[in-house]
Biopython code that builds the backbone (N, CA, C, O; Angstrom):
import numpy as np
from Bio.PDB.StructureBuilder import StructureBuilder

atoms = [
    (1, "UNK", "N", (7.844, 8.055, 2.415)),
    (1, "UNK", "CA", (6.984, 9.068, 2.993)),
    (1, "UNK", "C", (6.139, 8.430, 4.078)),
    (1, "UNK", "O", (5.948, 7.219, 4.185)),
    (2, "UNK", "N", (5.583, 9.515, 4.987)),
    (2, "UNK", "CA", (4.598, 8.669, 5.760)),
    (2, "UNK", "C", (3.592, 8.949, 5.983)),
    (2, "UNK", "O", (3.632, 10.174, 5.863)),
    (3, "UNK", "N", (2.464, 8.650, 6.289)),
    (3, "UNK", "CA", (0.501, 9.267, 6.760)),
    (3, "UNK", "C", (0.224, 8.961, 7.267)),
    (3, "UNK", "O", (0.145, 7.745, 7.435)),
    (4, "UNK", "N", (-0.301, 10.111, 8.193)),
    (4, "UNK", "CA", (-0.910, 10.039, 9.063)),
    (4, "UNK", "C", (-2.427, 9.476, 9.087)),
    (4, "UNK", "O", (-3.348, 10.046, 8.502)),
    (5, "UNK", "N", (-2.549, 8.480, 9.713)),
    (5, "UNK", "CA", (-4.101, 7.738, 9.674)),
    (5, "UNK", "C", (-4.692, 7.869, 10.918)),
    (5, "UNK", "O", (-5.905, 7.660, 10.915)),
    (6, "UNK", "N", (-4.192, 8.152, 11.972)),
    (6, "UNK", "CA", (-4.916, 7.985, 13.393)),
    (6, "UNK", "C", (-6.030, 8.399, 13.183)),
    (6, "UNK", "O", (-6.099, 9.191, 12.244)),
    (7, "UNK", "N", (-7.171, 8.114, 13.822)),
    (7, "UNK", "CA", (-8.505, 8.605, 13.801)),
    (7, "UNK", "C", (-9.607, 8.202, 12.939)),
    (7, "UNK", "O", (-10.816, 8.271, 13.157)),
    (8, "UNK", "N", (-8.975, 7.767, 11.920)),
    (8, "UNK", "CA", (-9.751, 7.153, 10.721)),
    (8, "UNK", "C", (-9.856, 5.573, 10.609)),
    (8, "UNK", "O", (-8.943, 4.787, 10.863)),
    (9, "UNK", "N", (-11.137, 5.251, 10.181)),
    (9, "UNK", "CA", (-11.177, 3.815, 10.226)),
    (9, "UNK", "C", (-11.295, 3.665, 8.425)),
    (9, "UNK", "O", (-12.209, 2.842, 8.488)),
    (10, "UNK", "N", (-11.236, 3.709, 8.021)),
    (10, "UNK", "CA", (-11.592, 3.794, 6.354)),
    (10, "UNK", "C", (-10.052, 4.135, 5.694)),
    (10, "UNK", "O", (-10.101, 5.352, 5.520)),
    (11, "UNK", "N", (-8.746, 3.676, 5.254)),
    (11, "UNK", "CA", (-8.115, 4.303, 4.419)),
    (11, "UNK", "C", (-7.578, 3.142, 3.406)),
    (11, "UNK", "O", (-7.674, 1.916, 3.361)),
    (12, "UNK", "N", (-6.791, 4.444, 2.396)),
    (12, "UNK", "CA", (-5.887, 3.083, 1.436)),
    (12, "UNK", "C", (-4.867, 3.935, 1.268)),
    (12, "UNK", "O", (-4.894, 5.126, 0.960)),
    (13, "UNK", "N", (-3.657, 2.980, 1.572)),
    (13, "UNK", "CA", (-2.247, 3.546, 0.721)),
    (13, "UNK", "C", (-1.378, 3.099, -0.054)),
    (13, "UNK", "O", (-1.691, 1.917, -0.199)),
    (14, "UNK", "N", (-0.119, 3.383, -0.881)),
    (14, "UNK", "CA", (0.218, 3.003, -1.430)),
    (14, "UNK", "C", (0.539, 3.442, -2.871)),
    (14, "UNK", "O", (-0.200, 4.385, -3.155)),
    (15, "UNK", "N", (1.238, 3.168, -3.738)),
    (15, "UNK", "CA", (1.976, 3.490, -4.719)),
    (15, "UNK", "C", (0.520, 2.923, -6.298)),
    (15, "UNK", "O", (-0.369, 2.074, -6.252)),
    (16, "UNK", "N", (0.846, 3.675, -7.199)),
    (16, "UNK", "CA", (0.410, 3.476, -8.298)),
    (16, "UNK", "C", (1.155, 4.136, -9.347)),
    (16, "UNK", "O", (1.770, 5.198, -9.251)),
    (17, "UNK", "N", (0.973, 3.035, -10.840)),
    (17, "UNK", "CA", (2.039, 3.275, -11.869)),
    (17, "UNK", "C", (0.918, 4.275, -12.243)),
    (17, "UNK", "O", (-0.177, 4.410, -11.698)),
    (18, "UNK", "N", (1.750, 5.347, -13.928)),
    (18, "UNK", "CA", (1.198, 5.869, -14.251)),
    (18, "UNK", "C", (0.177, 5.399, -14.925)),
    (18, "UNK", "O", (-0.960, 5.826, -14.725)),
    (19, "UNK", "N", (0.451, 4.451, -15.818)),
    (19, "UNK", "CA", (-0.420, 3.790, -16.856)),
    (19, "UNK", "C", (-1.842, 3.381, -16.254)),
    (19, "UNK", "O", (-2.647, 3.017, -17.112)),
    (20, "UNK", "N", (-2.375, 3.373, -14.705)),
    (20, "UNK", "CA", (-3.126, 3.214, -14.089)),
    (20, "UNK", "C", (-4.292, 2.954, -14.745)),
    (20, "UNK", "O", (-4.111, 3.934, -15.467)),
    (21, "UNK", "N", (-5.683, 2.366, -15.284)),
    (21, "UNK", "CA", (-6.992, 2.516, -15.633)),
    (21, "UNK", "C", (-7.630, 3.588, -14.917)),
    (21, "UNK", "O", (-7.807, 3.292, -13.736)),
    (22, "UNK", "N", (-8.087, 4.885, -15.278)),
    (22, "UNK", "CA", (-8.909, 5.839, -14.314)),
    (22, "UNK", "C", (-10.191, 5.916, -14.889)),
    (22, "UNK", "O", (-11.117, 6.323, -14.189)),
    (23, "UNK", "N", (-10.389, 5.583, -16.080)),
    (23, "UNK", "CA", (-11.949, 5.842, -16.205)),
    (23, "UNK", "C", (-12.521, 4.849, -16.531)),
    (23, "UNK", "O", (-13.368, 4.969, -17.416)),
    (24, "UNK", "N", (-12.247, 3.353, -15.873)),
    (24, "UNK", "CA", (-13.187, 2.655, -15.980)),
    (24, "UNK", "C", (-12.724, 1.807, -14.815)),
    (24, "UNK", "O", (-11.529, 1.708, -14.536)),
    (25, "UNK", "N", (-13.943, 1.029, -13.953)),
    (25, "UNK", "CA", (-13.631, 0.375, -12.674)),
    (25, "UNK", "C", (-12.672, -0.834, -13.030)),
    (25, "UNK", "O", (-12.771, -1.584, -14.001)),
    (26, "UNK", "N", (-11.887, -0.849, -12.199)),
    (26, "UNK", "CA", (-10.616, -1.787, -12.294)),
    (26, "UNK", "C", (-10.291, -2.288, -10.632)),
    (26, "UNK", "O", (-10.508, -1.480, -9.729)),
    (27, "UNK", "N", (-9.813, -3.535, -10.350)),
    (27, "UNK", "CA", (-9.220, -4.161, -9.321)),
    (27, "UNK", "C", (-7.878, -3.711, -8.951)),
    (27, "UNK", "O", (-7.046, -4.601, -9.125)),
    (28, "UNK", "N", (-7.450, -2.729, -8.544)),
    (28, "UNK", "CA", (-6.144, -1.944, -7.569)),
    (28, "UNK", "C", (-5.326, -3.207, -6.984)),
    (28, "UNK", "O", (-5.204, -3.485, -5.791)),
    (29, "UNK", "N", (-4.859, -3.827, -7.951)),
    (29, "UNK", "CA", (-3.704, -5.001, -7.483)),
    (29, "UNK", "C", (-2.468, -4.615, -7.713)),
    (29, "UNK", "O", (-2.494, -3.384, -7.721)),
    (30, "UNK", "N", (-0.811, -5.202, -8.009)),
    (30, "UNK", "CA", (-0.219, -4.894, -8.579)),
    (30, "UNK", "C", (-0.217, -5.476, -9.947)),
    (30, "UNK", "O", (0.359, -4.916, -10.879)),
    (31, "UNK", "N", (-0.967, -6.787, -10.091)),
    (31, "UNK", "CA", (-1.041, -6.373, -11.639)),
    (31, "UNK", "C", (-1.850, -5.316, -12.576)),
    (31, "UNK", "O", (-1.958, -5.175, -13.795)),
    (32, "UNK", "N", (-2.366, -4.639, -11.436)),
    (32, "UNK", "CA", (-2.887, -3.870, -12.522)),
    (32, "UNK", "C", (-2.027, -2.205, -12.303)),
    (32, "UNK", "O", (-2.469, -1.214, -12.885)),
    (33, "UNK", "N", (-1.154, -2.151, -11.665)),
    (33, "UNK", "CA", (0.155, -1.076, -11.058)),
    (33, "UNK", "C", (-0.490, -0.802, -10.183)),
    (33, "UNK", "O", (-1.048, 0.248, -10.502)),
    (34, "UNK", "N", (-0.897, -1.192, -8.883)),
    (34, "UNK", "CA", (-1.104, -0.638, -8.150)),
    (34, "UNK", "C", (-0.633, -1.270, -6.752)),
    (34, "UNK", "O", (-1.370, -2.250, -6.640)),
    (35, "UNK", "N", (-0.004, -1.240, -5.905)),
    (35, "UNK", "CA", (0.859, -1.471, -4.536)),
    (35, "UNK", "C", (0.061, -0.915, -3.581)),
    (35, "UNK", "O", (-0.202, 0.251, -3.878)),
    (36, "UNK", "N", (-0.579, -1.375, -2.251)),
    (36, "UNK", "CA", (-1.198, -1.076, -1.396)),
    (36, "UNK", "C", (-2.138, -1.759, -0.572)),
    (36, "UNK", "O", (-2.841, -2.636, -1.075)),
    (37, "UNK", "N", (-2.234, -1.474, 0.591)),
    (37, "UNK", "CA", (-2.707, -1.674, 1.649)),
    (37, "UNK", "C", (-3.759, -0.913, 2.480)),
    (37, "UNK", "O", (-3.272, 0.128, 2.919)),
    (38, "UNK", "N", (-4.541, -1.025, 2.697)),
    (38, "UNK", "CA", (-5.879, -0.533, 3.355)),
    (38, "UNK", "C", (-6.309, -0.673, 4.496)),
    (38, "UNK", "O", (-6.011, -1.814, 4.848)),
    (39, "UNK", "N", (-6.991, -0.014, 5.493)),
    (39, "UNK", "CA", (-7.932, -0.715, 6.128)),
    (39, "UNK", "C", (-9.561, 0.068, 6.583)),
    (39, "UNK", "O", (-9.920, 1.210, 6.869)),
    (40, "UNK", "N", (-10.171, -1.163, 6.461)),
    (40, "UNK", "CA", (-11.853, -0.383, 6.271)),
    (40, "UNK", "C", (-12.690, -1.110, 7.920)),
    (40, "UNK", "O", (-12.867, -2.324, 8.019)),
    (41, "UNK", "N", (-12.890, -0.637, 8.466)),
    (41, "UNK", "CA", (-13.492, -1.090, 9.506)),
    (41, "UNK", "C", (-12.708, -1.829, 10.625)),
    (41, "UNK", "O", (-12.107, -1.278, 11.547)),
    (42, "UNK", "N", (-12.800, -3.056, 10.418)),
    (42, "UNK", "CA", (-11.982, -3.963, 11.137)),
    (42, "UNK", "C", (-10.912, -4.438, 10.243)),
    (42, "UNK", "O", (-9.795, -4.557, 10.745)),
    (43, "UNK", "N", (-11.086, -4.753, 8.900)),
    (43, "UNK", "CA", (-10.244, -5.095, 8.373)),
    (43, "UNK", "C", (-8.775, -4.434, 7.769)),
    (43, "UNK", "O", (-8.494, -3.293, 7.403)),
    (44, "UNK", "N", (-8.041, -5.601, 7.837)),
    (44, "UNK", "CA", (-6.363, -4.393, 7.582)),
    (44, "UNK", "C", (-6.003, -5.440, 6.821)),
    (44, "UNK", "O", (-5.879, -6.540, 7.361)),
    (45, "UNK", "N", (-5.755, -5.269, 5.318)),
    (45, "UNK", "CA", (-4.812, -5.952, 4.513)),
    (45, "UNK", "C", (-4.113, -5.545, 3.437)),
    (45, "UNK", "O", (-4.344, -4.390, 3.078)),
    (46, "UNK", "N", (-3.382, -6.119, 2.865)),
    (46, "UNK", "CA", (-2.649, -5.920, 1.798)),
    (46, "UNK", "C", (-2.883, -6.315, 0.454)),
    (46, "UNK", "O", (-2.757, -7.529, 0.298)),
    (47, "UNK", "N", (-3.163, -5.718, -0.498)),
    (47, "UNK", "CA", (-3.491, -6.374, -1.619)),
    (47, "UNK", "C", (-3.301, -6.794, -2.873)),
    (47, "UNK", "O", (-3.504, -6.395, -4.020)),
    (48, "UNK", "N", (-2.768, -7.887, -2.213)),
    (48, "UNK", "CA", (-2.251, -8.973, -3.428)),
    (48, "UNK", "C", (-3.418, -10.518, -3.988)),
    (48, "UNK", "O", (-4.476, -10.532, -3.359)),
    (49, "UNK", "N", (-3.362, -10.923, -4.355)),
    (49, "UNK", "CA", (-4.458, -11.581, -5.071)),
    (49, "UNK", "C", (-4.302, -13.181, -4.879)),
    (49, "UNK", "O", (-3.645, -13.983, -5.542)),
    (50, "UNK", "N", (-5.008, -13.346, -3.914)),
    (50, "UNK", "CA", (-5.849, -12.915, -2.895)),
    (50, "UNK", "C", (-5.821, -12.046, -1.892)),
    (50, "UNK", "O", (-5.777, -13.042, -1.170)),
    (51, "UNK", "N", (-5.803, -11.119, -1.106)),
    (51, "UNK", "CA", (-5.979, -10.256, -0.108)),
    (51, "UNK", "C", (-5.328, -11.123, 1.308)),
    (51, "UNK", "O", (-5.831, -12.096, 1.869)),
    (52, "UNK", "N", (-3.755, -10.236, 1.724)),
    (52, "UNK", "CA", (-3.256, -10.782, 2.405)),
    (52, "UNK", "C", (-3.636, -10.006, 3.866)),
    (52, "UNK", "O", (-3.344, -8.811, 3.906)),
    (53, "UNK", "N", (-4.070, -10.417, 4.694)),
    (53, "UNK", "CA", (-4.932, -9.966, 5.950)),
    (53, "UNK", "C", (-3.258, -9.526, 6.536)),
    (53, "UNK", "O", (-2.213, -10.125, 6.281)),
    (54, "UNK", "N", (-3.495, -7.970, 7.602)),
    (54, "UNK", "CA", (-2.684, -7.871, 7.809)),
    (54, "UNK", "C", (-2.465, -7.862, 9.478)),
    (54, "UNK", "O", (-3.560, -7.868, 10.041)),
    (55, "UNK", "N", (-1.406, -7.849, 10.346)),
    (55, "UNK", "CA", (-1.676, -7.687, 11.909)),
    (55, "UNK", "C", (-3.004, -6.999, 12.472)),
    (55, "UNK", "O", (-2.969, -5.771, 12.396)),
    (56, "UNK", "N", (-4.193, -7.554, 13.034)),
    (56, "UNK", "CA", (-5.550, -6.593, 13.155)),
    (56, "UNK", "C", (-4.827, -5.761, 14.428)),
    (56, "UNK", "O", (-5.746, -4.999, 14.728)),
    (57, "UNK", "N", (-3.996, -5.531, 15.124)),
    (57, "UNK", "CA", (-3.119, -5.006, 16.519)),
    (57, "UNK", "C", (-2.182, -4.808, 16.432)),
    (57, "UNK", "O", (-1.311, -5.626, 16.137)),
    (58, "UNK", "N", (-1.988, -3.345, 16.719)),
    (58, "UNK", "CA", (-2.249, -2.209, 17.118)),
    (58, "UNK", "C", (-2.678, -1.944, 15.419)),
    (58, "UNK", "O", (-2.169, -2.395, 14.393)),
    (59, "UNK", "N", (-3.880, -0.976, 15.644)),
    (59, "UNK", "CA", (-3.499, -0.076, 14.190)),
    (59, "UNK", "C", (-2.767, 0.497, 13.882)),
    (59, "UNK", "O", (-2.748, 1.484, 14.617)),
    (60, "UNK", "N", (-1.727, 0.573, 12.880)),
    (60, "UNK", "CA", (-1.043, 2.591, 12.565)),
    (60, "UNK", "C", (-1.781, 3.259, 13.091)),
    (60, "UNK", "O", (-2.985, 3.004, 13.050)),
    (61, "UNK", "N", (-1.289, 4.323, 13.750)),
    (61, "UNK", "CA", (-1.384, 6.048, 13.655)),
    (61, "UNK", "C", (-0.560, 6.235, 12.522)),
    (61, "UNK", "O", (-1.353, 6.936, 11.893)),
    (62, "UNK", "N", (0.191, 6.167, 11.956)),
    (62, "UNK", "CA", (1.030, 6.538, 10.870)),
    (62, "UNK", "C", (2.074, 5.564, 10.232)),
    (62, "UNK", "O", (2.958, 5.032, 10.905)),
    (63, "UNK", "N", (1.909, 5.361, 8.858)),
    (63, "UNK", "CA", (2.033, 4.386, 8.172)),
    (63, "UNK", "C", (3.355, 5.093, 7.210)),
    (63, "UNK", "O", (3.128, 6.116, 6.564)),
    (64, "UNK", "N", (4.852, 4.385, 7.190)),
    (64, "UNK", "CA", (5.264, 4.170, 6.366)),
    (64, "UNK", "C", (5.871, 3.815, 5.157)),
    (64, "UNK", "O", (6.631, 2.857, 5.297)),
    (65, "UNK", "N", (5.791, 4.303, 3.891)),
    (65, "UNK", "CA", (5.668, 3.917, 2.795)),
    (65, "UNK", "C", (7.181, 4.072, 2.274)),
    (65, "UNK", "O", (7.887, 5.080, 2.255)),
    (66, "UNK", "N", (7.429, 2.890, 1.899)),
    (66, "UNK", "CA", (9.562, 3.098, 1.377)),
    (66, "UNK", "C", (9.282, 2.495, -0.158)),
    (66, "UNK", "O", (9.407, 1.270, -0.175)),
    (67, "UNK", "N", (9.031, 2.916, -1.089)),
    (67, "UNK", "CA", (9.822, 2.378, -2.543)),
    (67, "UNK", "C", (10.924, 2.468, -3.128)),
    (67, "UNK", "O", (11.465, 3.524, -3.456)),
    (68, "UNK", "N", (11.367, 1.294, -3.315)),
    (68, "UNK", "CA", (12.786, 1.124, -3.725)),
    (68, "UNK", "C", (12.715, 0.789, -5.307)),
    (68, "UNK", "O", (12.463, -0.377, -5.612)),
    (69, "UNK", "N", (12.954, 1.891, -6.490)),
    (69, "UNK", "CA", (12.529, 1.796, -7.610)),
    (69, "UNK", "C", (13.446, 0.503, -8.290)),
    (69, "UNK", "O", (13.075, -0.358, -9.088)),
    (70, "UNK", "N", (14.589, 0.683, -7.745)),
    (70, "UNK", "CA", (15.835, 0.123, -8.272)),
    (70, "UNK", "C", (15.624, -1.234, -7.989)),
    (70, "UNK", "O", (15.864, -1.953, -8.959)),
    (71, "UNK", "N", (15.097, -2.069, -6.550)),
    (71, "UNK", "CA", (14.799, -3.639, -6.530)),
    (71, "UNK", "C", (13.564, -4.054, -6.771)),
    (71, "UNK", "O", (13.244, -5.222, -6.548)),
    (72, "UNK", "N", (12.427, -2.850, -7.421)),
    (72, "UNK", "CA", (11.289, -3.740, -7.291)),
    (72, "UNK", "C", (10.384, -3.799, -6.046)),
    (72, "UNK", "O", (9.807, -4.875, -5.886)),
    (73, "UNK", "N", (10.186, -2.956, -5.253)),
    (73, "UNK", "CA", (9.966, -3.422, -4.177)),
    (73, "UNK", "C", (9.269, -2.119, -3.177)),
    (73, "UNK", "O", (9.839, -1.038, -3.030)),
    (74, "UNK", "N", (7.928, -2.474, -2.540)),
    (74, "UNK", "CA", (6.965, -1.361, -1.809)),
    (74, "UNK", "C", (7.079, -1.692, -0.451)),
    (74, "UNK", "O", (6.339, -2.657, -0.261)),
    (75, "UNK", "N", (7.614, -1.382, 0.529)),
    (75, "UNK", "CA", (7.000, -1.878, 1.925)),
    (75, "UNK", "C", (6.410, -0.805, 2.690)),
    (75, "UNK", "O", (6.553, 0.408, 2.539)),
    (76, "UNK", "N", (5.528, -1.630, 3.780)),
    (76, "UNK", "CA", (4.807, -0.417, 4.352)),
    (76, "UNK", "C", (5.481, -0.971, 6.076)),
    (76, "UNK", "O", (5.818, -2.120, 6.358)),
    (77, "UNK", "N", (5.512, 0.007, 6.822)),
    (77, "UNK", "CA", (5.543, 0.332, 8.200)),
    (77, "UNK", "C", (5.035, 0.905, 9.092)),
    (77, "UNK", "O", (4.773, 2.102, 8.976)),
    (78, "UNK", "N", (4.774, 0.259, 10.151)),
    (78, "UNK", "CA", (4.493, 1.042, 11.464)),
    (78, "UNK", "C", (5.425, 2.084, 11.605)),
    (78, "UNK", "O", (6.591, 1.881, 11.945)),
    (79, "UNK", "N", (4.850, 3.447, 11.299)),
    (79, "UNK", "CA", (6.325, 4.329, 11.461)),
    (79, "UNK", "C", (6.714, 4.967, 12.496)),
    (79, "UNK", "O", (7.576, 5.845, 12.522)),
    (80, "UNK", "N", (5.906, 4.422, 13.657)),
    (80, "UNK", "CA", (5.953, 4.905, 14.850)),
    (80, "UNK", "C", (6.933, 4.092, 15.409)),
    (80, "UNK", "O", (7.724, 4.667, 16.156)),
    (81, "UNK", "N", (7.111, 2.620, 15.193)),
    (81, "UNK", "CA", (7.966, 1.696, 15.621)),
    (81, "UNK", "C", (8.808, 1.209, 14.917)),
    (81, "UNK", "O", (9.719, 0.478, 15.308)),
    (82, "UNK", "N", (8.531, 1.674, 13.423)),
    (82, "UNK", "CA", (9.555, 1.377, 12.253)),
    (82, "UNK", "C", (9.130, -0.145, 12.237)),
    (82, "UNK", "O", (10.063, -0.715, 11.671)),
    (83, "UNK", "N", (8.094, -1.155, 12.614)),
    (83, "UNK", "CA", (7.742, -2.236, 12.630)),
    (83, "UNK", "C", (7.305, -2.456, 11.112)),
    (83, "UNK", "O", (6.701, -1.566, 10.514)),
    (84, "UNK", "N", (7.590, -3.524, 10.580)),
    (84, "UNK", "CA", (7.151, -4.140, 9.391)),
    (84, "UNK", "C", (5.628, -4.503, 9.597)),
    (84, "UNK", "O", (5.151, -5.046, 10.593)),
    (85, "UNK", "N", (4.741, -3.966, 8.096)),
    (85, "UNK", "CA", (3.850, -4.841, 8.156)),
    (85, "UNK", "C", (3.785, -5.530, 7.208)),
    (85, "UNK", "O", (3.583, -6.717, 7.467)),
    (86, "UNK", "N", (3.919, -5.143, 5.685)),
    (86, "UNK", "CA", (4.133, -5.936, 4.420)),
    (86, "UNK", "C", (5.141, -5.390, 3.083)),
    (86, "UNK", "O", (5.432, -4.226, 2.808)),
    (87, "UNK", "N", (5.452, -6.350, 2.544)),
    (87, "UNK", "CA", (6.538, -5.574, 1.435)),
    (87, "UNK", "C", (5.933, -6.385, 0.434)),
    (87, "UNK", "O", (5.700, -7.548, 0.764)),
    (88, "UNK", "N", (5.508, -5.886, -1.163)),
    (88, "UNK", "CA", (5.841, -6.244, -2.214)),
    (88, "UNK", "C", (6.992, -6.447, -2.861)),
    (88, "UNK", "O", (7.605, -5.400, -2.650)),
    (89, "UNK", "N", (7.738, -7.199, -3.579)),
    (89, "UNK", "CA", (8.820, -7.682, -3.979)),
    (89, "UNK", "C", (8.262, -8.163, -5.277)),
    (89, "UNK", "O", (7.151, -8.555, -5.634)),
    (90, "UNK", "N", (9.780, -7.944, -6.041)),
    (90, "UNK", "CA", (9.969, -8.765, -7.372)),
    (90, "UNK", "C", (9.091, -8.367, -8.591)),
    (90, "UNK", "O", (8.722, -9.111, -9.499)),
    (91, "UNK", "N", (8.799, -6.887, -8.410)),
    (91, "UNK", "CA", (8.586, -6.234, -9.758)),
    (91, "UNK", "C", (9.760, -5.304, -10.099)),
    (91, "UNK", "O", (10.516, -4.672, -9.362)),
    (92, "UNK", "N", (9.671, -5.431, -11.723)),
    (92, "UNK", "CA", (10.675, -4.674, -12.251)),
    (92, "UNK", "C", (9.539, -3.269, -12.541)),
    (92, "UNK", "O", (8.487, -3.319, -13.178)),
    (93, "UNK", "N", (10.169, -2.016, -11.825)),
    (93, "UNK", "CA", (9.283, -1.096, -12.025)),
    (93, "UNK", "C", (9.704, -0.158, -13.661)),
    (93, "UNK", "O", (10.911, 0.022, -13.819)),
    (94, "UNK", "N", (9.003, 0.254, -14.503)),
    (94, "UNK", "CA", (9.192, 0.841, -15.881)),
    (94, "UNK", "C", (9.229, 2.207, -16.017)),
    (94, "UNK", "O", (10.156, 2.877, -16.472)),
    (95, "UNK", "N", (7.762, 2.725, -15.436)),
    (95, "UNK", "CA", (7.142, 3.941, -15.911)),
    (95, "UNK", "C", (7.352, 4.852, -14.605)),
    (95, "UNK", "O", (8.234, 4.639, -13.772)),
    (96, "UNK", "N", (6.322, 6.004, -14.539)),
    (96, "UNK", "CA", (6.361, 6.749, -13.287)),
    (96, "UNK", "C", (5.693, 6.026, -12.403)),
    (96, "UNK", "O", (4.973, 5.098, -12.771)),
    (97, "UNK", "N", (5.861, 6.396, -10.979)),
    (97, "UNK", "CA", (5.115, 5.671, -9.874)),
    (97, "UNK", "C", (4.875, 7.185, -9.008)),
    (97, "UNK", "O", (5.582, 8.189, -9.083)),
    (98, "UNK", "N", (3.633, 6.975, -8.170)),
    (98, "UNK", "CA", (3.234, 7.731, -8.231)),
    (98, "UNK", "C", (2.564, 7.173, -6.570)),
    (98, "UNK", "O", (2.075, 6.061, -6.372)),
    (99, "UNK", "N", (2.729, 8.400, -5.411)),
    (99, "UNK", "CA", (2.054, 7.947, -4.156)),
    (99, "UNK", "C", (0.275, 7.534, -4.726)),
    (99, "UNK", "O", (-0.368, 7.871, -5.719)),
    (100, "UNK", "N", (-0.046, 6.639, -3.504)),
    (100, "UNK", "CA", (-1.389, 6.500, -3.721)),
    (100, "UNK", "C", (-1.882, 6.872, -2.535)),
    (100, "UNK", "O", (-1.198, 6.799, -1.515)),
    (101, "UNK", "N", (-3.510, 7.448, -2.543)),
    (101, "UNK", "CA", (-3.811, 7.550, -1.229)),
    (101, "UNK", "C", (-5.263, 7.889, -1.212)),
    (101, "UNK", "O", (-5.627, 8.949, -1.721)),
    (102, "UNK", "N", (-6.113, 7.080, -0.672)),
    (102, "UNK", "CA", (-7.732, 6.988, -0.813)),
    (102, "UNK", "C", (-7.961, 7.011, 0.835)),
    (102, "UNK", "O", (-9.100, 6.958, 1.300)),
]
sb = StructureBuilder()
sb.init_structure("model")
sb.init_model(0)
sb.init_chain("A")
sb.init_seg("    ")
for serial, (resi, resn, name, xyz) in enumerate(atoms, 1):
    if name == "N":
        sb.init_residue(resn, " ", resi, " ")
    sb.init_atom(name, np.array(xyz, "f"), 0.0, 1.0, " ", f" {name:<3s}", serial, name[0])
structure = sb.get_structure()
């Protein structure tokens, strides 16, 4: 799928399992099911643990999101250029997955 972000400096996207923690504050990693990438101001990264900083140029206008349930695997794109910006790899996915989007 893809979203539209142009205009906004504040977002997050990305995939989350069902089993998710919702009522109590939790760290949005994939160990805790959660796949995604953000960006808040200036900053654009991906978040894996530690926080992988992502190209600060060009921003998305529109970001797409490909999960591949079958290898394990989240990547996101420039979907304007189909340009790579980051892929998670090498989870075996179980439960439901579910778009994310803050």
């Amino acid at each position: 799928w893809e979203v539209q972000v142009a205009g906004s400096r504040g977002w997050c996207l990305g995939v989350a399992a069902e089993s998710v923690e919702r009522k109590e504050r939790v760290t949005l990693i994939p160990e805790t099911g959660v796949w995604r990438i953000r960006r808040w101001g200036d900053e654009f990264d991906a978040f894996t643990s530690p926080p992988s900083p992502l190209p600060a140029r060009p921003i998305p206008r529109r970001v797409g999101i490909y999960l591949s349930y079958e290898s394990g695997s989240v990547s996101f794109y420039y979907a304007d250029t189909k340009s790579h910006l980051h892929t998670f790899t090498g989870y075996k996915f179980t439960e439901k997955l579910y778009p994310f989007f803050w």
